[in-house]
N, C-alpha and C positions, 0 to 999 in steps of 0.2 A: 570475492570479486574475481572476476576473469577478463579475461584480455582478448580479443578474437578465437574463442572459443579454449583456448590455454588460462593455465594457471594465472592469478596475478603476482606482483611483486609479493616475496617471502616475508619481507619487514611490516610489523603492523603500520610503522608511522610513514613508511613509503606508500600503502596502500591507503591511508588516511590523507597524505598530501594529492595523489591519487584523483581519491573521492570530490577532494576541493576542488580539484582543476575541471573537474565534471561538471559537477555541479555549476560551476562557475566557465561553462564552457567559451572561450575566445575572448574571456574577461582576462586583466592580468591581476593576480595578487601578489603583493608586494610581501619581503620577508616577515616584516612588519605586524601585516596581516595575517600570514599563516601561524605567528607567533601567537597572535589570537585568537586563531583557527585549531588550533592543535593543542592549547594551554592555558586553562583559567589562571593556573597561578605559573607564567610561564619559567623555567628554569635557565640562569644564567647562561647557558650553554645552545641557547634556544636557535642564538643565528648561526651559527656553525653546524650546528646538528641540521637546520634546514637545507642549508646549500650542499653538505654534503650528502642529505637522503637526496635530494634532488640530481645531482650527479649519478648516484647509484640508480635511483627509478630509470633516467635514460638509458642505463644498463640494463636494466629487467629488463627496459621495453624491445630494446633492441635483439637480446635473446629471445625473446619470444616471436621477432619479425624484424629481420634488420632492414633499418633504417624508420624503425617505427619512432624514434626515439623523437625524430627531425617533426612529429606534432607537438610536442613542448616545447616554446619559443620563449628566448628571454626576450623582456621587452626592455627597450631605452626610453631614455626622454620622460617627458609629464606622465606618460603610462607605466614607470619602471615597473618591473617584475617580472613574474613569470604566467603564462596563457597555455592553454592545449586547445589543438584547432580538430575537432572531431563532427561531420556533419549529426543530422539530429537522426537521421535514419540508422547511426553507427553506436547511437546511447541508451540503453535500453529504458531510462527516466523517461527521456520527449517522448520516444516511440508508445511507452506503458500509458500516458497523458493522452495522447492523440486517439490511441486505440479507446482507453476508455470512455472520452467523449465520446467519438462515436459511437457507441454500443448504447451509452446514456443515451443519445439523441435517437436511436430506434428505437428502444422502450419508450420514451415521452411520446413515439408518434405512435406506438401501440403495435407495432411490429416486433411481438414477441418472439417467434423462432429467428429470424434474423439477428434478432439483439444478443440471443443466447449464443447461436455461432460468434458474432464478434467478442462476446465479453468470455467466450473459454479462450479464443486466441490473447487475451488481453490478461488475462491471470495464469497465462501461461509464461509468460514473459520472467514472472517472478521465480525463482527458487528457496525462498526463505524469507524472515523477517529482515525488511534493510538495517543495519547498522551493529550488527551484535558485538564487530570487531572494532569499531571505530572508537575515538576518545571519545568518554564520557564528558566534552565541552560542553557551554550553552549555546554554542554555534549548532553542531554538529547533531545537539540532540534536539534543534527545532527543528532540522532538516529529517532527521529520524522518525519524529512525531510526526510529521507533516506527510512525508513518505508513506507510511505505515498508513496515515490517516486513507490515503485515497487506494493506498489497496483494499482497505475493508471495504470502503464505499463500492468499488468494482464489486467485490465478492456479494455484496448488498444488490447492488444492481442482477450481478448474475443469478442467481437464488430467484430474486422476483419474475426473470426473465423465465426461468426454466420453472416457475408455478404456472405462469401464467400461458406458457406454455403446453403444458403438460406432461411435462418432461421429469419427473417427481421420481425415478426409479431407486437413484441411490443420495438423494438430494438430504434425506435427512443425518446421512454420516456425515455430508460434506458442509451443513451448517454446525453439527458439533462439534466438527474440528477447529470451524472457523469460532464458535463460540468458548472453544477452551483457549485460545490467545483473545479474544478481546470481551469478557464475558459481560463488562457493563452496555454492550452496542444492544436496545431496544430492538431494535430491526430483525436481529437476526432471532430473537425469543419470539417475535412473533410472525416471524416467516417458519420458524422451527413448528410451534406449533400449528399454524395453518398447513404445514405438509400433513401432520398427524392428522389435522379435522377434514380436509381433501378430499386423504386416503380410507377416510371413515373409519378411523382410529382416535374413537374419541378419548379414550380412555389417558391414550398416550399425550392428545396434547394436552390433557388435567395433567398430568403429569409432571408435563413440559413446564405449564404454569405455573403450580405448586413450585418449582427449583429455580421461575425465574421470581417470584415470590417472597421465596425466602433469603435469595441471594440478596436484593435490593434493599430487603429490609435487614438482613441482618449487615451487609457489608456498607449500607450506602445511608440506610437510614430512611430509605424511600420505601413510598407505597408501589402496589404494581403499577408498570408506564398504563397510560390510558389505552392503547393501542393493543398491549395482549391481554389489557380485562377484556376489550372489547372481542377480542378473540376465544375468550371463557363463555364466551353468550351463544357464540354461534356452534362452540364443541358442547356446552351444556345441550344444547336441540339438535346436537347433533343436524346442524345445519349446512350440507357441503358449498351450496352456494351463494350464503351469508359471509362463508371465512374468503372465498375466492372476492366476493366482490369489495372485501375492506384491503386483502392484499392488492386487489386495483387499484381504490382510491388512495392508499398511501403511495403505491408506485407513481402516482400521478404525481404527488405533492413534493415527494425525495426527488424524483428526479427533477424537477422544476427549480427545486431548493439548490442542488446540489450542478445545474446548467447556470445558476444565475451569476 
């Protein structure tokens, strides 16, 4: 995590209450709750260790920009706790959300080169997998799962946006990067291999298929997803504009799924 472009706080559990107050932006959470938040099996020590990282945190923050500290407000009254007041253009979550809608919304209007500019602006935003440092809670790791979820979905969108495009130059390293973190995502085995049938490489997406194939069966118990048999038909005929026009019709359906 970083802080206006600086480090963030050094403490993993300052940069985990941090996370909360983000995530939870001009909400207040109550000790109570971070107790929660931070500790499936919380330790006796749970309220003091909060108020005190929380003291410190306004410390990091003010090192890194003084008077940054003064966006962490304690709250009185029926709201007690503690808030951070950060507009949504200052968080990189809303902003990664709003950008990737829109990049969805010009792929479903079929405005592929445009969709492709906004969704590299939109995957650029990330640096890494969300949450590697945070507590392993069941809060913390819906918010991880969830997170994670809609960057692939981008990275999905993006890939379809740059096929459909024509844009294919180094697109096949950049779904097997994205295929060695999320290897059971359909989409991406058979956006992999329509780069290969495209490129009129058919050899490559038999390949392709063959390892998404054996992955499935051997790790999941599944047969191949219906969508890259159906991409086995058109590398078998070596057909380049069979595999472009099923990576349309799925681009139709994902993004409609994934807008609604």
């Amino acid at each position: 995590m970083k802080v206006r472009g600086g480090e963030g706080p050094a403490s993993p559990l300052r940069r985990a209450i941090l996370t909360a107050l983000l995530l939870r932006t001009g909400q207040a959470i109550t000790v109570a709750e971070f107790t929660e938040l931070l500790w499936d099996e919380p330790p006796a020590s749970a309220t003091a260790n909060i108020r005190s990282h929380l003291t410190a945190l306004r410390r990091d923050l003010d090192q890194i920009e003084p008077g940054l500290s003064r966006r962490v407000r304690t709250c009185r009254g029926s709201q007690s706790g503690y808030a951070l007041d950060a507009a949504p253009e200052e968080f990189d979550v809303p902003m990664f959300m709003v950008s990737a809608r829109h990049g969805r919304n010009l792929l479903l209007r079929g405005d592929a080169d445009r969709a492709l500019a906004a969704l590299e602006k939109t995957v650029a935003l990330w640096r890494g997998p969300f949450g590697p440092s945070l507590p392993p809670t069941r809060w913390f790791g819906a918010h991880v799962a969830g997170l994670n979820s809609a960057r692939f979905d981008a990275y999905q969108d993006l890939f379809t946006a740059a096929v459909l495009a024509d844009r294919t130059e180094t697109l096949t390293y950049r779904i097997e990067s994205a295929i060695a973190e999320a290897p059971y995502r359909q989409r991406f085995w058979e956006l992999l291999s329509a780069v290969h049938c495209i490129n009129g490489d058919a050899v490559g997406a038999l390949d392709v298929i063959g390892r998404c194939q054996r992955l499935f069966a051997d790790d999941l118990g599944l047969d191949l997803p219906p969508n890259v048999a159906a991409m086995r038909a058109a590398a078998l005929n070596w057909d380049r504009q069979a595999a472009l026009r099923l990576v349309t019709a799925q681009a139709q359906t994902q993004t409609q799924t994934q807008a609604a």
